[in-house]
PATOR-552063 format. One record per residue (C-alpha): residue number from 0; x, y, z. Coordinates in nm, 2 decimals, m for minus. Each point is the difference from the previous one (the first is absolute). Example, Ala and Ser with C-alpha at 12.3 -4.5 7.8 and 13.67 -1.06 7.14 Angstrom:
2
> i_east_north_up
> 0_1.23_m0.45_0.78
> 1_0.14_0.34_m0.07
//
This chain:
361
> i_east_north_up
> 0_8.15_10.52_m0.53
> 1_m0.26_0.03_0.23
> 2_0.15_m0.05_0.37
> 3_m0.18_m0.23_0.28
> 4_m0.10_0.31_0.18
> 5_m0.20_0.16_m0.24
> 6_m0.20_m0.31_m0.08
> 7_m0.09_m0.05_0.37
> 8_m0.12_0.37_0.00
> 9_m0.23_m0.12_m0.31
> 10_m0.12_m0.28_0.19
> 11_m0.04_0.25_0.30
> 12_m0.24_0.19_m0.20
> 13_m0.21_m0.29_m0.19
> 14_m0.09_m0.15_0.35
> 15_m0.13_0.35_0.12
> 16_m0.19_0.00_m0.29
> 17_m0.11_m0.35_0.02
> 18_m0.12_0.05_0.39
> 19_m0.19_0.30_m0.15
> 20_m0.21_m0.20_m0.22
> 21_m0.05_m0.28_0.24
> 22_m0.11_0.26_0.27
> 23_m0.23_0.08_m0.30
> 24_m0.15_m0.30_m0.10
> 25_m0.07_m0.09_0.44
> 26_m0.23_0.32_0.02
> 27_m0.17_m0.13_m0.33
> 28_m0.03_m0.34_0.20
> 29_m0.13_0.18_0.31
> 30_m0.25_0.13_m0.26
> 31_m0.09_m0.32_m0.08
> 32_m0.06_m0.14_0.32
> 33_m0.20_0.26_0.08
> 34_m0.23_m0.12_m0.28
> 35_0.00_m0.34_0.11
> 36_m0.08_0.07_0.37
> 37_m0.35_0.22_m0.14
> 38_m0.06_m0.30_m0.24
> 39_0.08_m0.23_0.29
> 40_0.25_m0.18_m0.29
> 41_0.27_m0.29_0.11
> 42_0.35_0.16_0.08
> 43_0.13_m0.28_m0.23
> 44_m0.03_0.03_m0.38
> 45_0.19_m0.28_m0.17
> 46_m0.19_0.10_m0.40
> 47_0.12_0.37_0.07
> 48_0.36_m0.13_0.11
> 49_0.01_m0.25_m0.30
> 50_m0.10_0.30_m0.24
> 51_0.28_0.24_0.19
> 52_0.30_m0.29_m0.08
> 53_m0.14_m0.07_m0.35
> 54_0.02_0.42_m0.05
> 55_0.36_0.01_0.13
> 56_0.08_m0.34_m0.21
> 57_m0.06_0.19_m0.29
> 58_0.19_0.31_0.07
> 59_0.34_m0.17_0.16
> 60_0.27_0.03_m0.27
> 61_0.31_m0.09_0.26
> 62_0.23_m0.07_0.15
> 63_m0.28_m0.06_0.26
> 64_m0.10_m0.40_0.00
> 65_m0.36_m0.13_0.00
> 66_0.11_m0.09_0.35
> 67_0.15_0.32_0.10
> 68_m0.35_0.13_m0.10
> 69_m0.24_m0.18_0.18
> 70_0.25_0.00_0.30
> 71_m0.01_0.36_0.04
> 72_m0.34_0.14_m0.11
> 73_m0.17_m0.27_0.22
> 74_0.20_0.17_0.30
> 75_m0.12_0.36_m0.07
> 76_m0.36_m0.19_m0.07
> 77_0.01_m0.13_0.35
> 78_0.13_0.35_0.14
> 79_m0.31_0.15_m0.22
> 80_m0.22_m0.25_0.19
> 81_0.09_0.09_0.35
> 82_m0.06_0.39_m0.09
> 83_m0.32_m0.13_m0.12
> 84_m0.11_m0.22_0.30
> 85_0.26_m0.24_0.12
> 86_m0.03_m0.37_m0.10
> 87_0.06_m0.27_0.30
> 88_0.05_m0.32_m0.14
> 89_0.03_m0.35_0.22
> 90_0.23_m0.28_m0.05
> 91_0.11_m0.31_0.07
> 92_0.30_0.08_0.25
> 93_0.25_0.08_0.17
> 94_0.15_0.27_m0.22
> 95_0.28_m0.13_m0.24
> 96_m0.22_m0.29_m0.15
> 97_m0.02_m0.05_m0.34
> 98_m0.40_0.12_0.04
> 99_0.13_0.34_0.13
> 100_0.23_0.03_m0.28
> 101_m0.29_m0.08_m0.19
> 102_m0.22_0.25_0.13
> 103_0.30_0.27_m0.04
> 104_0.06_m0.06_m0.33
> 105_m0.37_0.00_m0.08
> 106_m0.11_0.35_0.20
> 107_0.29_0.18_0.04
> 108_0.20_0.10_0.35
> 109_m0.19_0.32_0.07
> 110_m0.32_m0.29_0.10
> 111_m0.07_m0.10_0.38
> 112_0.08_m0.38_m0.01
> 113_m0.10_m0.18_0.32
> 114_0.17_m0.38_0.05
> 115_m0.23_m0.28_0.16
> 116_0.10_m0.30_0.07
> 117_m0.26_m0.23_m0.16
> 118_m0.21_m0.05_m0.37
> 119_m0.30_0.01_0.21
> 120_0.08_0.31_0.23
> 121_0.04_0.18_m0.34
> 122_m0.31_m0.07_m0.12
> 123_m0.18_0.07_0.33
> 124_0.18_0.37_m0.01
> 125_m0.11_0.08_m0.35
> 126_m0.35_m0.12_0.04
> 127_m0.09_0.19_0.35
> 128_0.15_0.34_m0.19
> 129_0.30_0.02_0.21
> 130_0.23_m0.01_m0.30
> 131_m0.12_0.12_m0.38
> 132_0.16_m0.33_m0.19
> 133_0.24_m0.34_0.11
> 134_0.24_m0.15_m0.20
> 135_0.06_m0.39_0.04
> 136_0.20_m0.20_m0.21
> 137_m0.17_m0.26_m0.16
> 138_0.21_m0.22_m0.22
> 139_0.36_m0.09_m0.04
> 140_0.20_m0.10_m0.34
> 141_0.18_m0.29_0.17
> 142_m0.20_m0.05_0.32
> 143_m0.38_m0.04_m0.11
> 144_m0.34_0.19_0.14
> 145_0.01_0.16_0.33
> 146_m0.32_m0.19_0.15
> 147_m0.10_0.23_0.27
> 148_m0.04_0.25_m0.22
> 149_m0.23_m0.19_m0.21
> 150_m0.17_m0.11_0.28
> 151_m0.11_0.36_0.15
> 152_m0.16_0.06_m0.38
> 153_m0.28_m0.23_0.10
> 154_m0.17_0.22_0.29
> 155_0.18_0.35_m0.09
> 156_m0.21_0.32_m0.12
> 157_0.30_0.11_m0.16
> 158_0.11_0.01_m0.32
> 159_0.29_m0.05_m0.18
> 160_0.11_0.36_m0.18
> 161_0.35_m0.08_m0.14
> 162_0.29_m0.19_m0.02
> 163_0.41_0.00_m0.03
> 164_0.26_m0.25_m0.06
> 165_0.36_0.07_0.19
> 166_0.26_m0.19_m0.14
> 167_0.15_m0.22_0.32
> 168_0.31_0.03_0.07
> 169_0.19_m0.16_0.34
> 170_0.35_0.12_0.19
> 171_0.11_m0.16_0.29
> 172_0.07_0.26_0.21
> 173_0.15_0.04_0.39
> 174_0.13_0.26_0.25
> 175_0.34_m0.06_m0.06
> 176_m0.03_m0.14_m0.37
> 177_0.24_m0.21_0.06
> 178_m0.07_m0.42_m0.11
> 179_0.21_m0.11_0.24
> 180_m0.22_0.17_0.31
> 181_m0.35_m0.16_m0.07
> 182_m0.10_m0.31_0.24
> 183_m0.37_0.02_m0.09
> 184_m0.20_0.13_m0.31
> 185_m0.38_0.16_0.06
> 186_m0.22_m0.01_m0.32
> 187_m0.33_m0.03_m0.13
> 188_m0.12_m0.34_m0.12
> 189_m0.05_0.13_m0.38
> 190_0.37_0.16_0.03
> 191_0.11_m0.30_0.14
> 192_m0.15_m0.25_m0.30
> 193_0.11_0.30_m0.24
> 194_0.38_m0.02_0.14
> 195_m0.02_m0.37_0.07
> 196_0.24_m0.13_m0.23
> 197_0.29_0.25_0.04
> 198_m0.02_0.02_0.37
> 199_0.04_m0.41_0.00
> 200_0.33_0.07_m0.20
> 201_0.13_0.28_0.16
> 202_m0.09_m0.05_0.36
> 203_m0.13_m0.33_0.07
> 204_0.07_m0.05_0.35
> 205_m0.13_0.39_0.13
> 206_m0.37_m0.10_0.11
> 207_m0.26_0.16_m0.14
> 208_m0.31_0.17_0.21
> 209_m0.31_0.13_m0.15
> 210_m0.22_0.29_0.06
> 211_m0.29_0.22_m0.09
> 212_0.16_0.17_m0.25
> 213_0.35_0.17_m0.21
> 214_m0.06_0.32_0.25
> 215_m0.05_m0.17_0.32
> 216_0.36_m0.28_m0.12
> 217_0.15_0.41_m0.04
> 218_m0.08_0.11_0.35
> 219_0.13_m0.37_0.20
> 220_0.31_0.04_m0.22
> 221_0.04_0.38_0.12
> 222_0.02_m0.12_0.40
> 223_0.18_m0.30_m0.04
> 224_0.39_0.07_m0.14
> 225_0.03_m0.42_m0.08
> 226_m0.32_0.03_m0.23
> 227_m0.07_0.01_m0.34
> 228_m0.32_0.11_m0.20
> 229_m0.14_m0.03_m0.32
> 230_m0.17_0.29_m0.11
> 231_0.03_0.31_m0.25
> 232_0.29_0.25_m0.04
> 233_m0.26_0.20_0.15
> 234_m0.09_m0.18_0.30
> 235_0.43_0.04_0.04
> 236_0.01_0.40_0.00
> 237_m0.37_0.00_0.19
> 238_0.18_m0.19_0.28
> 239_0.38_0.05_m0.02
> 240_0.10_m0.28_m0.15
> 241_0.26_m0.09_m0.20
> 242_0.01_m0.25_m0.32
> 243_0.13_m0.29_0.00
> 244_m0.06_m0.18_m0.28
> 245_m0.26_0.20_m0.29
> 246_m0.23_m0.17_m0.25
> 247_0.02_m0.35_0.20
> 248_m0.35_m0.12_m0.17
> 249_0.01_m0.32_m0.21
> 250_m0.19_0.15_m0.23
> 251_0.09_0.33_m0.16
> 252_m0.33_0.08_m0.19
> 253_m0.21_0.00_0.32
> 254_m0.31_0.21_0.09
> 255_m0.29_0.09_0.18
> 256_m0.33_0.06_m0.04
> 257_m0.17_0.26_0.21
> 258_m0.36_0.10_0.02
> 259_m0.15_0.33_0.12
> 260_m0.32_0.00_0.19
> 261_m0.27_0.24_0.10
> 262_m0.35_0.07_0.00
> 263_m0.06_0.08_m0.36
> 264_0.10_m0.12_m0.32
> 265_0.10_0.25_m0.29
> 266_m0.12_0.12_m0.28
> 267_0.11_m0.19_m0.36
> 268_0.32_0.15_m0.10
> 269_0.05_m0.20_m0.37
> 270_0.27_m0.20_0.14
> 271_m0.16_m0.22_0.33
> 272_m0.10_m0.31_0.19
> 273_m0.27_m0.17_0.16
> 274_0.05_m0.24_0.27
> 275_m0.29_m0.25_0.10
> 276_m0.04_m0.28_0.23
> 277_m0.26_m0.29_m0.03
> 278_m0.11_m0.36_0.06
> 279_m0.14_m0.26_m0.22
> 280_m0.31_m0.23_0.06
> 281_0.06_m0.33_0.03
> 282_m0.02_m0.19_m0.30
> 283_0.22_m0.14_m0.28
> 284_0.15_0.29_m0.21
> 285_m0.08_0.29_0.20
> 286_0.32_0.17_m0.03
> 287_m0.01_m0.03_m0.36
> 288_m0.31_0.12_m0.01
> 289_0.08_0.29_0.23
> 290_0.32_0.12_m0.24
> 291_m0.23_m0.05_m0.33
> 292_m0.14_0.34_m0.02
> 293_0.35_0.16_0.06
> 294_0.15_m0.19_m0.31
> 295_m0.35_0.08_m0.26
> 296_0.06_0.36_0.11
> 297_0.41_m0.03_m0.05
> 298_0.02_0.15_0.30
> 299_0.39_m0.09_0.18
> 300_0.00_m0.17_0.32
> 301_0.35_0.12_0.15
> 302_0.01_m0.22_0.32
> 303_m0.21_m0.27_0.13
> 304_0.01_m0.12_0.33
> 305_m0.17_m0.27_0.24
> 306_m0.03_0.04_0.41
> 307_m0.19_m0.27_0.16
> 308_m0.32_0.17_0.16
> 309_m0.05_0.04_0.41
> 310_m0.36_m0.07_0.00
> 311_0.02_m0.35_m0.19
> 312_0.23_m0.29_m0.04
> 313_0.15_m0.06_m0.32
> 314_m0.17_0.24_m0.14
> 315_0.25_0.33_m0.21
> 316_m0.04_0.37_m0.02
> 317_0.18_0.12_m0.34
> 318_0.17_0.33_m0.04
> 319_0.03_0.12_m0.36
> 320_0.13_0.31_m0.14
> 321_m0.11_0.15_m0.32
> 322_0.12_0.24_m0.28
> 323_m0.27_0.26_m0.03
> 324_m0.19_0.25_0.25
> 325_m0.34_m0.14_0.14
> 326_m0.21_0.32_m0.11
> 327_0.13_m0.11_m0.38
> 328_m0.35_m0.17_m0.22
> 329_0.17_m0.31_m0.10
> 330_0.17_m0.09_0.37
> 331_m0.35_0.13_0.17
> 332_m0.21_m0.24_m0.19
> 333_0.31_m0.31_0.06
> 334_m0.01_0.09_0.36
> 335_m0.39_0.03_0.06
> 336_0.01_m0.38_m0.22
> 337_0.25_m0.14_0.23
> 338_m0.17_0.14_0.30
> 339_m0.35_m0.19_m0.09
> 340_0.20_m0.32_0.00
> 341_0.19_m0.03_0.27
> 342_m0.07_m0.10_0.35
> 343_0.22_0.27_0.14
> 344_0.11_0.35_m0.19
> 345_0.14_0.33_0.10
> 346_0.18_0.23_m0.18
> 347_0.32_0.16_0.17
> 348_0.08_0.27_m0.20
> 349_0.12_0.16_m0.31
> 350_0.29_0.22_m0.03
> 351_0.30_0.15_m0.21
> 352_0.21_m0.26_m0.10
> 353_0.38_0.01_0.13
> 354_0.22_0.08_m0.33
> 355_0.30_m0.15_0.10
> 356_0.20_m0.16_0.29
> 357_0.11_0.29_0.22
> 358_0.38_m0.05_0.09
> 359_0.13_0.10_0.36
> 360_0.31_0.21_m0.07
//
């Protein structure tokens, strides 16, 4: 029988071999990057990360999970990126919001992430160059579109360059973690609506004060020992907290949807989106109209969305989303068709779509 010791020796002797061929594969990165700064290429590369997952897909035989997969190589990704030339990515802040987990889970921890404390700051950072991308959340499961965000696509140069889901997932959480200790409970008004119905059955009379967001609820609850926030088992370690009550959502299958902006959009990758926004003239059937060319060319409309416009009363700007990349024949043609039409058009974006809802553990 083989004793604990000599297994741990094993194991000993696989991870220097392992942090070998990751030292390895970073000087092939450096490589790389060196390529892309003669070439004057974009850091980011989302059809050459797709193609690296697909590879590894393919090769996994276990026990490693699909999970386990991703979760590691986009780590030594990242850590290949900052050998490279290191990313800085904005987000909607402070740190410990869902749109930081977001951005973690998305570009890995070896990225310079940079909290600001507005939708609009974000965008202002990535356009002036002070930041290479943002990520802004754009749409919850339960909660509906996140209007400011919409809003700053109007104006904006940038373009939308991916996307991520995070699955949602709430604790109350306090200094002392105990229930009996909380006099006040700091959240953010989408927290709030998504924690609404157990919070009126489990502690109806504690009054409720919102905020700017999950992080900033973390940080009140951290100075004041009779608070409470709601806000992610990260947020908790981020600020030395302690749980009170996990998973206090009404709604288990709960998630976010997160776009990533910056000033280009990238190349077709087999497996994207395209993201427009326009305006109809003013007459009977315009919409209709508008969407006809989509349906002749059976092209998929994922998401269709109306924000009343700034500039005129009673008037709409719709935001669709599309299955297909805009440099694709078929979509070009739909999209130069809907373009001629409409009274408004622009097109966002198109970019890898997002395979699967990205959980936080």
């Amino acid at each position: 029988m083989i004793d604990k010791k000599t297994v741990r020796q094993e194991i000993d002797a696989t991870d220097e071999q392992l942090l070998a061929l990751i030292n390895q594969r970073l000087k092939l990165a450096q490589t790389i990057g060196e390529i892309k700064n003669r070439e004057d290429l974009a850091i980011l590369d989302p059809k050459r990360e797709q193609e690296v997952f697909e590879h590894l897909r393919r090769y996994n035989t276990g026990p490693l999970t699909e999970e386990g997969l991703r979760n590691i190589f986009r780590e030594i990704i990242s850590a290949a990126r900052q050998v490279q030339r290191p990313l800085s990515v904005a987000f909607l802040g402070p740190e410990a919001t869902f749109t930081h987990l977001a951005a973690i889970k998305k570009f890995g921890r070896s990225t310079i992430f940079k909290p600001l404390p507005t939708i609009t700051e974000v965008f202002m950072a990535v356009e002036k160059g002070n930041h290479h991308l943002g990520v802004l959340p754009i749409e919850n499961s339960t909660e509906g579109v996140v209007n400011e965000t919409l809003d700053q696509f109007v104006d904006t140069k940038l373009q939308i360059c991916g996307e991520i889901y995070l699955e949602i997932s709430h604790d109350l959480i306090s200094r002392s973690g105990q229930v009996q200790d909380i006099e006040i409970i700091y959240t953010h008004p989408h927290a709030h609506g998504q924690c609404r119905r157990w919070l009126q059955r489990h502690l109806p009379q504690i009054p409720i004060l919102e905020v700017g967001s999950t992080g900033l609820a973390a940080q009140k609850a951290a100075l004041n020992p009779n608070a409470a926030a709601i806000a992610s088992g990260f947020a908790a370690s981020l600020y030395e907290l302690r749980v009170v009550e996990p998973h206090i959502e009404d709604h288990r299958e709960n998630a976010t949807h997160f776009f990533i902006v910056g000033p280009y959009s990238p190349g077709a990758t087999g497996t994207d989106k395209t993201s427009i926004i326009f305006a109809v003239v003013d007459e009977p059937g315009a919409l209709y109209t508008m969407l006809r060319p989509l349906a002749e060319r059976g092209i998929n409309m994922t998401r269709i969305v109306s924000r009343p416009m700034k500039t005129i009363a009673w008037r709409y700007l719709f935001f669709v989303d599309l299955d297909g990349h805009r440099e694709e024949a078929v979509l070009a043609a739909c999209l130069r068709e809907m373009e001629q039409m409409s009274a408004f058009f622009k097109i966002l974006g198109s970019f890898p779509r997002a395979e699967a809802i990205e959980k936080i553990s």
